[in-house]
C-alpha positions as CSV (number, residue, x, y, z in Angstrom):
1,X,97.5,-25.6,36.9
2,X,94.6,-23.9,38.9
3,X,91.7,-25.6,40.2
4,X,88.3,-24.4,40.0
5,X,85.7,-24.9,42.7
6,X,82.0,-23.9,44.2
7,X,81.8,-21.5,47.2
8,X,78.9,-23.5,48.3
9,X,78.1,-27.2,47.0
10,X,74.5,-26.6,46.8
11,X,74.8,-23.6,44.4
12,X,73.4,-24.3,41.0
13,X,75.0,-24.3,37.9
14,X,74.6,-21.2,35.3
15,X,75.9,-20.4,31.8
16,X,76.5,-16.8,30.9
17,X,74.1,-15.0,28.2
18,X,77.1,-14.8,26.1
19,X,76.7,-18.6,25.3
20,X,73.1,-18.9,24.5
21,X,73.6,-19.4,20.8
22,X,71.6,-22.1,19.9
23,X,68.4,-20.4,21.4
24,X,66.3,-17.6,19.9
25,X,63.6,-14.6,21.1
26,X,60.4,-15.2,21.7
27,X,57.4,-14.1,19.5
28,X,54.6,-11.6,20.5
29,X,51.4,-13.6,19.2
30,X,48.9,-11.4,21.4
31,X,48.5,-8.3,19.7
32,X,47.4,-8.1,16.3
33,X,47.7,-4.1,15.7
34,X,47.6,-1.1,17.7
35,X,46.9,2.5,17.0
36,X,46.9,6.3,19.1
37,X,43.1,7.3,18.5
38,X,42.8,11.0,19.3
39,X,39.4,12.3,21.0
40,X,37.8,15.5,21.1
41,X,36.0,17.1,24.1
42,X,32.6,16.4,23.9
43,X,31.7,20.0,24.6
44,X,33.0,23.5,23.4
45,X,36.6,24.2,24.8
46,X,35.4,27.2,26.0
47,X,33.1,25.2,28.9
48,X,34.9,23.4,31.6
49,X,35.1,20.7,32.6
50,X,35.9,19.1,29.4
51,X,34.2,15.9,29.1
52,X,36.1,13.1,27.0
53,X,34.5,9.9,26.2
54,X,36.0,6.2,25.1
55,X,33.3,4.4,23.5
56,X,33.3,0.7,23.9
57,X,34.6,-1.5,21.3
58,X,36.1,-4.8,20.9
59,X,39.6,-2.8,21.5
60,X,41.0,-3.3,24.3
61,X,42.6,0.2,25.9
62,X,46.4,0.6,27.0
63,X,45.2,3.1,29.9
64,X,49.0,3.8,30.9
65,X,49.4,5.5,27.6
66,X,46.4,7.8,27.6
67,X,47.7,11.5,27.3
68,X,46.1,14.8,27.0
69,X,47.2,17.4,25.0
70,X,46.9,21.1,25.8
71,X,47.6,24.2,23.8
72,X,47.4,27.7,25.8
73,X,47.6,30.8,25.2
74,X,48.1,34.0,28.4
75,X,46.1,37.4,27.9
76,X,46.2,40.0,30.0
77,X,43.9,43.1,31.1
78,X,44.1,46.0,29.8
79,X,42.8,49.4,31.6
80,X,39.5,49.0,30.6
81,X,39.3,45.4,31.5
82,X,39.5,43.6,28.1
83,X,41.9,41.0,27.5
84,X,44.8,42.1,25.1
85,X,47.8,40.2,23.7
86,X,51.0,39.9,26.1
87,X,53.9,41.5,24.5
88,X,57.9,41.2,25.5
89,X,57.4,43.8,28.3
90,X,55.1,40.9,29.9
91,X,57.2,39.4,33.2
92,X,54.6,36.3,33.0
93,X,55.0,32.7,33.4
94,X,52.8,29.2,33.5
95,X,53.7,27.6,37.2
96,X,55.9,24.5,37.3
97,X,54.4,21.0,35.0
98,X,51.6,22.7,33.5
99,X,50.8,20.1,31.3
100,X,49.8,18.4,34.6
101,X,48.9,21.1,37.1
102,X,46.8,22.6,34.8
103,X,43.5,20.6,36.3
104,X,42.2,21.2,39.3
105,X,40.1,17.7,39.2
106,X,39.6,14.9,37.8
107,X,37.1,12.4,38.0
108,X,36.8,8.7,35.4
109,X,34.3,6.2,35.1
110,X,34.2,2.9,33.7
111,X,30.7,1.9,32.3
112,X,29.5,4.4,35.0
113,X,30.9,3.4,37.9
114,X,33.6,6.3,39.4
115,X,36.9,4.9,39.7
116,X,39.0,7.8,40.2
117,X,38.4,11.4,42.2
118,X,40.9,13.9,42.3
119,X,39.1,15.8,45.2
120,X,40.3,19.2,43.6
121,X,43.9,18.9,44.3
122,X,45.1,16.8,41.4
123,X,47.9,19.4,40.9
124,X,49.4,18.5,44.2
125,X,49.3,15.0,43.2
126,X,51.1,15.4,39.9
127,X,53.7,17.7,41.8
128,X,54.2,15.1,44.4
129,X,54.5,12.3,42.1
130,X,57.0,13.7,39.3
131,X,59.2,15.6,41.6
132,X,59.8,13.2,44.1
133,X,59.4,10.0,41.9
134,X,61.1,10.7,38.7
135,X,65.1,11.0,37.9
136,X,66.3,14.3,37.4
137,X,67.7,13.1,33.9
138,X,64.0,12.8,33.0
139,X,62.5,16.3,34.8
140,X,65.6,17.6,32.7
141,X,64.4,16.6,29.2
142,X,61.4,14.9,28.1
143,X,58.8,16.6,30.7
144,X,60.1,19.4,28.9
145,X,56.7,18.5,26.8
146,X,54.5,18.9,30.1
147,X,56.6,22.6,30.9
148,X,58.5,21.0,33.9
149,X,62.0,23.4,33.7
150,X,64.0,23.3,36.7
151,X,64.7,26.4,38.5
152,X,67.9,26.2,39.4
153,X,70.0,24.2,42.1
154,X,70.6,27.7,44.3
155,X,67.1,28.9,43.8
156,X,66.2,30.6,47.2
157,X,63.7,32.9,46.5
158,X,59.9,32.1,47.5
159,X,58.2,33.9,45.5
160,X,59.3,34.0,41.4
161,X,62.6,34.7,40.1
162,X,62.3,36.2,37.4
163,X,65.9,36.1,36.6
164,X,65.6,31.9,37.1
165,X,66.1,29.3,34.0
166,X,63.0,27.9,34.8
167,X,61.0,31.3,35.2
168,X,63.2,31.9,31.8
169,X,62.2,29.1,29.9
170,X,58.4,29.0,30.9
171,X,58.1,32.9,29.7
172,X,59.8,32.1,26.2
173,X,57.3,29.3,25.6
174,X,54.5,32.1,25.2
175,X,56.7,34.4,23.2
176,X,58.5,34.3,20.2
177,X,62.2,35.5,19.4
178,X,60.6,39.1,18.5
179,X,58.8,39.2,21.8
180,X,55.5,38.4,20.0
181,X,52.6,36.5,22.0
182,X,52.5,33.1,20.8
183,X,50.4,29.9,21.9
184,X,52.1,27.2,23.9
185,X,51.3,23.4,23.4
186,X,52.2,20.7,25.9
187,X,51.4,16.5,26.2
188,X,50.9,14.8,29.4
189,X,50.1,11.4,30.5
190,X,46.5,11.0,32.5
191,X,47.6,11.1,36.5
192,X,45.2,8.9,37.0
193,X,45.7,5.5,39.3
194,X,44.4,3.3,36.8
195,X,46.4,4.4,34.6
196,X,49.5,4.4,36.4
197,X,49.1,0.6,35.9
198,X,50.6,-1.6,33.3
199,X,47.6,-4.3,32.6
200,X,45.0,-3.5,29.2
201,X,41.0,-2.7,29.8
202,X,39.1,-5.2,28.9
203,X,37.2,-4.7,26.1
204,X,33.6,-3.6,25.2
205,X,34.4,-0.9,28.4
206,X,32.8,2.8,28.1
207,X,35.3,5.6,29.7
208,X,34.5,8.5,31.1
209,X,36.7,11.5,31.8
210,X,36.1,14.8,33.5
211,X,39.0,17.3,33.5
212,X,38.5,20.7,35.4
213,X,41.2,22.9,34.6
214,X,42.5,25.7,37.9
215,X,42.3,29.3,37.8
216,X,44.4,31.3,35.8
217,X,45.4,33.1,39.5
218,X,46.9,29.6,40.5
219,X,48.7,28.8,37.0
220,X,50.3,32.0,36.4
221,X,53.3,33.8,37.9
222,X,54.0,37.2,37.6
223,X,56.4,38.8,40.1
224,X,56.0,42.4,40.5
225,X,53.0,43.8,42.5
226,X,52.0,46.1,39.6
227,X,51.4,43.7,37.0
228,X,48.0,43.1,35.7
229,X,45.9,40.4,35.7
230,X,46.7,38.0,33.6
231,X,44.5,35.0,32.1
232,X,45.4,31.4,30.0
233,X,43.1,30.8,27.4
234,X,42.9,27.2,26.6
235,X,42.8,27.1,22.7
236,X,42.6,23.1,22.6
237,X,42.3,19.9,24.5
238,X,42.7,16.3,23.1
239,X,42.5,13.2,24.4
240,X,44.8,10.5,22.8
241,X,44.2,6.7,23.9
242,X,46.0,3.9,22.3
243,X,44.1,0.9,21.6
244,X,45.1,-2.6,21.4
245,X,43.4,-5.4,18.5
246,X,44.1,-8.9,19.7
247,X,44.4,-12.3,18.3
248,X,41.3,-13.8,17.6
249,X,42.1,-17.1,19.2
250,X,43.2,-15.3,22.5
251,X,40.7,-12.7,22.6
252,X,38.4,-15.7,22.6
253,X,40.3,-17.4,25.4
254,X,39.9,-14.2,27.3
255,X,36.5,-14.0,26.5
256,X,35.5,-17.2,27.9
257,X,37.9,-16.8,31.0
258,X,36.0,-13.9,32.2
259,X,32.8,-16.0,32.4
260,X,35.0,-17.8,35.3
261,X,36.2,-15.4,37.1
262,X,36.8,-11.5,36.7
263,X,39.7,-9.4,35.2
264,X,41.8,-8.3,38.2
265,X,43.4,-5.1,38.4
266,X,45.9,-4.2,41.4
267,X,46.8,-0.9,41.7
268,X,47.7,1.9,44.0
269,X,45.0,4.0,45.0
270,X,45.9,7.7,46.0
271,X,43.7,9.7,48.7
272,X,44.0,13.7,48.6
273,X,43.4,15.8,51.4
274,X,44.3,19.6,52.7
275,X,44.4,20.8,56.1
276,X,44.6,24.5,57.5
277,X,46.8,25.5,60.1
278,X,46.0,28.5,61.5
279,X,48.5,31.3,62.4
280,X,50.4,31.5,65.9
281,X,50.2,28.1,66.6
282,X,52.7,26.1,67.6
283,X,51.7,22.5,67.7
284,X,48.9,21.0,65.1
285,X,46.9,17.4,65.6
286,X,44.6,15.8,63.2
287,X,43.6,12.8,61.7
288,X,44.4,12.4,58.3
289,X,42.3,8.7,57.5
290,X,39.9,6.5,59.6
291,X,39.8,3.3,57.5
292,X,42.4,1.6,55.8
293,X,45.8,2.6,57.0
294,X,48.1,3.9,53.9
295,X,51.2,2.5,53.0
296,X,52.8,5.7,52.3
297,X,52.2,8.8,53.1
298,X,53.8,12.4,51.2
299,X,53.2,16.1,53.3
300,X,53.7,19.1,52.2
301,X,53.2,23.0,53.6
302,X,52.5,25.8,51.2
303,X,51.5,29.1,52.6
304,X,47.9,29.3,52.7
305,X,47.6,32.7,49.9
306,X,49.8,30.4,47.8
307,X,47.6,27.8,48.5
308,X,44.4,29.5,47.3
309,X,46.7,31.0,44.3
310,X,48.1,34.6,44.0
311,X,49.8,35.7,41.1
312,X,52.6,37.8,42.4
313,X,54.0,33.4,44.2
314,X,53.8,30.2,43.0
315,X,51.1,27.5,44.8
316,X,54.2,24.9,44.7
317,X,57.0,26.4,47.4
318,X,56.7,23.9,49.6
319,X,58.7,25.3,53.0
320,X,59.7,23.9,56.3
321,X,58.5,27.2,58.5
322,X,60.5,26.3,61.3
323,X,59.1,22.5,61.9
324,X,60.4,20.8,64.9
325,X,58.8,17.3,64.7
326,X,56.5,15.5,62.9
327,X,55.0,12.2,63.2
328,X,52.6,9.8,62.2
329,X,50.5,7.2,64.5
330,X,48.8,4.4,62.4
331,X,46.9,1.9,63.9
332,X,48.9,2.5,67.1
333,X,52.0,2.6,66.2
334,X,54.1,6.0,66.0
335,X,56.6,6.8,62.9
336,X,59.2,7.4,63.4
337,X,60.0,5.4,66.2
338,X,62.6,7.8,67.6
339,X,61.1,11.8,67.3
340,X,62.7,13.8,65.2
341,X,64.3,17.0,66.9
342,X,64.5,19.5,63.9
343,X,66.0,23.2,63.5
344,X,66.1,24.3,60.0
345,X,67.6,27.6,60.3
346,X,70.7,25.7,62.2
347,X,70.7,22.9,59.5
348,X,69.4,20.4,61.8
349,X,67.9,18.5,59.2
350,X,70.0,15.8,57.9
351,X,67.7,12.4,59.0
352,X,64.3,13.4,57.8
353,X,65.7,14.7,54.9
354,X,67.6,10.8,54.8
355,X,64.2,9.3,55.7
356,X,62.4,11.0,52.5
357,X,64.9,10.0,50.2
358,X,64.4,6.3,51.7
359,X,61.1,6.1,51.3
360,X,60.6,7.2,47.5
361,X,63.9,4.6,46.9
362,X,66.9,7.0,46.5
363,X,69.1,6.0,49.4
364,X,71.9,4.6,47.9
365,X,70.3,4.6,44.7
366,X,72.7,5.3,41.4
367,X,69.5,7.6,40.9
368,X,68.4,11.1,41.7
369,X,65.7,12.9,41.9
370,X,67.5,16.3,42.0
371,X,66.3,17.3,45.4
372,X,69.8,18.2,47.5
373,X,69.6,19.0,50.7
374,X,70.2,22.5,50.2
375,X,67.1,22.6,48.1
376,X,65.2,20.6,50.4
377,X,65.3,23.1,53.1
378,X,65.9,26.3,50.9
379,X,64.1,26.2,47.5
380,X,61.0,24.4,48.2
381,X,61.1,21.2,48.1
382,X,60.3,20.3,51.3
383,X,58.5,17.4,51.1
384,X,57.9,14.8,54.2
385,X,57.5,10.8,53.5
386,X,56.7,8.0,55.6
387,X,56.8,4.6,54.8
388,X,54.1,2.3,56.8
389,X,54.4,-0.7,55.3
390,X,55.2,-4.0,57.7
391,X,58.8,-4.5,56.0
392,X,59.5,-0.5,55.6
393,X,60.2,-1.2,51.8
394,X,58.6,-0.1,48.5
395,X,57.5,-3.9,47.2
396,X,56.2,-2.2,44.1
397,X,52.6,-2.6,42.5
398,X,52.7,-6.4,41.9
399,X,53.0,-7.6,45.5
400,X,50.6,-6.3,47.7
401,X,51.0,-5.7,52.0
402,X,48.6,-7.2,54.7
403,X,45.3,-4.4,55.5
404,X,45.9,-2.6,58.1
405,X,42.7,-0.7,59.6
406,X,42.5,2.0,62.4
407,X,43.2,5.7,62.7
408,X,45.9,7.5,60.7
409,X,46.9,11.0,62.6
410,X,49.4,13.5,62.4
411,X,51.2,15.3,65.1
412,X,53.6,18.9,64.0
413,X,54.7,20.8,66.6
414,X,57.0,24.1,65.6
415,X,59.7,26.1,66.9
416,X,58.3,29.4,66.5
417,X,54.6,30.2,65.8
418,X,53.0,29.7,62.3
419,X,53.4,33.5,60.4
420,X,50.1,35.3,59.5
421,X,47.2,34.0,57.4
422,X,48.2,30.5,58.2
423,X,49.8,27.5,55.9
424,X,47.9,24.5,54.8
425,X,49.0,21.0,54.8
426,X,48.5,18.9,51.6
427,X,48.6,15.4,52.2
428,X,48.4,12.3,49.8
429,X,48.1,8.7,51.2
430,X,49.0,5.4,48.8
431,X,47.2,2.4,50.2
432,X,47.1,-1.3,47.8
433,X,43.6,-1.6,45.9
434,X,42.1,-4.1,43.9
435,X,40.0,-2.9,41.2
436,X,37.8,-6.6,39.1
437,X,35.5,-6.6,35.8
438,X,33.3,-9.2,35.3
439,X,32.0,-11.1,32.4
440,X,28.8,-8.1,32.3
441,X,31.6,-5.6,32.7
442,X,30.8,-4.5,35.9
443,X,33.3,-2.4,38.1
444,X,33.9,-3.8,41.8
445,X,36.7,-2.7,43.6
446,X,38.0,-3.5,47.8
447,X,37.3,-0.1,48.8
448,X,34.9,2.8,47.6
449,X,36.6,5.7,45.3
């Protein structure tokens, strides 16, 4: 007969699941009833920006599922300038996500106090954030309904393939089986901080949302030099906010807990910025923040006529061109600690390609975010990631890190000069923010938008 003992004396006892028959599920008694609410623009959809607003109520507002639905149409020029239907002859497609990179900027209030500044590159941001962030199982299926379609694992090209699935499956969603124009609808969540957070606004709180969408030269893609110009018409734009009715007993609680002490809201705040790098140069320094030091840090290069937004490319091929280090100094300290010594063309890449993956969370991860390494230095996903957090880990949105201040800089030096026209940097910085309501519903935050 075997015997059965601990490892370790001092580990506790434990019961599997399995067992726990005599026990039953708790009961949500929060929420009374819930419901999507869809909102209009406030002007004509024929005026940008389009101006949404949430009136205040005694709902309270699940911000992490506020989406914004889009239907577009693409016209194109005929000889004598007026805009004409596209027909199957038409080699045109909407850029990658357009349910997201569709706007250009993005600004919210709460009861008039800004909360939330895209600083015109809120497409950048949505790029960043879904193709590094999100599981390739997802890209592959439901942000189908924001026009993500992958381009293929081998795609090499940097301008547009037309022959690509992607390129493929963004044309057909503007035409029908006959080749006939069609419009194209698509739903996306708000990229917005506060609402990449899980906790309810308070109620009796007035939003306010500005979306400006980009130019039609930046969201379309047509590869040929002799194409004409093409334009998307946006035939619709909704707003749809789901709102939460509590308990009367609890909202009361609430109600009288707020005269104590504010509702507290931690969140991740994102910061936006793009640099130029002019052509022939070889080595590039600059400092990216002189406040608050962030805790992560995602880089990009695009060339600089991508940038701006040229039909014939797309704006989101990010490349390597030729990098052979790259660091950050924060608060004076360097990252990485040992420079990198980086030749693309000769596949010396491997460890800052490792180092992205570890700082989004895929190293060793069951997970992927679909970006190999072939595609990292080939197809244009060529994204660069530091992690400046004390303990070098992602702790997630409910434990903050200690505030560091000082200068945040960036040092790129190349092995051969940067080609003609010049490339621009796009840089986003995550640092830990704190956003409080009061009993009056006034908005105060640790740091200003």
């Amino acid at each position: 007969m075997s015997t059965h003992q601990k490892i370790d004396r001092d580990s506790g006892n434990a019961i599997t699941n399995a067992l726990s028959f005599f026990e039953t599920p708790h009961t949500n008694v929060s929420i009374s009833n819930s419901s999507f609410i869809e909102l209009l623009t406030l002007n004509p959809v024929n005026i940008t920006p389009f101006h949404f607003k949430i009136h205040a109520s005694t709902n309270y507002i699940d911000l992490a599922k506020t989406y914004v639905f889009t239907e577009l149409r693409i016209k194109k020029e005929d000889k004598d300038g007026k805009l004409v239907d596209i027909g199957k002859d038409d080699n045109v497609a909407s850029v990658q996500l357009i349910g997201h990179t569709i706007w250009k900027n993005c600004r919210m209030h709460i009861n008039g106090t800004q909360v939330f500044e895209g600083n015109s590159l809120m497409a950048y941001k949505s790029i960043f954030d879904y193709e590094l962030t999100y599981p390739q199982s997802v890209k592959n299926s439901y942000l189908s309904v924001a026009g993500y379609y992958d381009d293929g694992a081998t795609q090499t090209y940097p301008g547009v393939d037309s022959n690509g699935y992607g390129v493929k499956s963004r044309k057909r969603l503007f035409l029908d089986e006959d080749g006939n124009p069609r419009s194209a609808q698509f739903m996306a969540k708000l990229d917005v901080d506060i609402c990449n957070q899980p906790r309810y606004l308070v109620n009796q709180c007035e939003v306010d949302i500005e979306l400006l969408p980009n130019e039609s030269s930046f969201l379309l893609s047509a590869p040929w030099d002799t194409a004409p110009k093409y334009h998307l018409e946006i035939l619709a734009c909704k707003l749809y906010v789901k709102k939460i009715e509590l308990m009367d007993s609890l909202a009361f609680d609430i109600a009288k807990k707020l005269e104590i002490k504010p509702a507290r809201y931690p969140l991740r705040k994102t910061s936006l910025k793009s640099l130029f790098i002019s052509e022939n140069r070889t080595e590039f320094n600059a400092n990216l923040w002189m406040d608050q030091v962030p805790k992560r840090i995602i880089l990009g290069m695009v060339d600089n006529k991508d940038f701006v937004g040229r039909q014939r490319t797309t704006p989101f091929y990010f490349q390597h061109f030729n990098l052979r280090d790259i660091s950050i100094t924060a608060g004076g300290v360097t990252f990485p600690a040992a420079p990198y010594s980086l030749d693309f063309p000769k596949g010396n890449y491997a460890r800052i390609y490792h180092d992205m993956q570890e700082a989004i969370g895929y190293a060793g991860s069951l997970e992927s975010n679909g970006i190999s390494m072939f595609r990292y230095a080939n197809a244009g996903y060529c994204f660069f990631v530091f992690n400046l957090t004390n303990s070098q880990e992602d702790n997630g949105p409910e434990m903050f890190d200690l505030i560091k201040n000082g200068t945040t800089s960036i040092r790129m030096t190349f092995n051969e000069p940067v080609p003609s026209g010049g490339i621009v940097l796009v840089a986003m910085g995550e640092i830990d923010s704190l956003l409080m309501l009061d009993r009056n519903r006034t908005i105060s935050t640790d740091i200003s938008v």
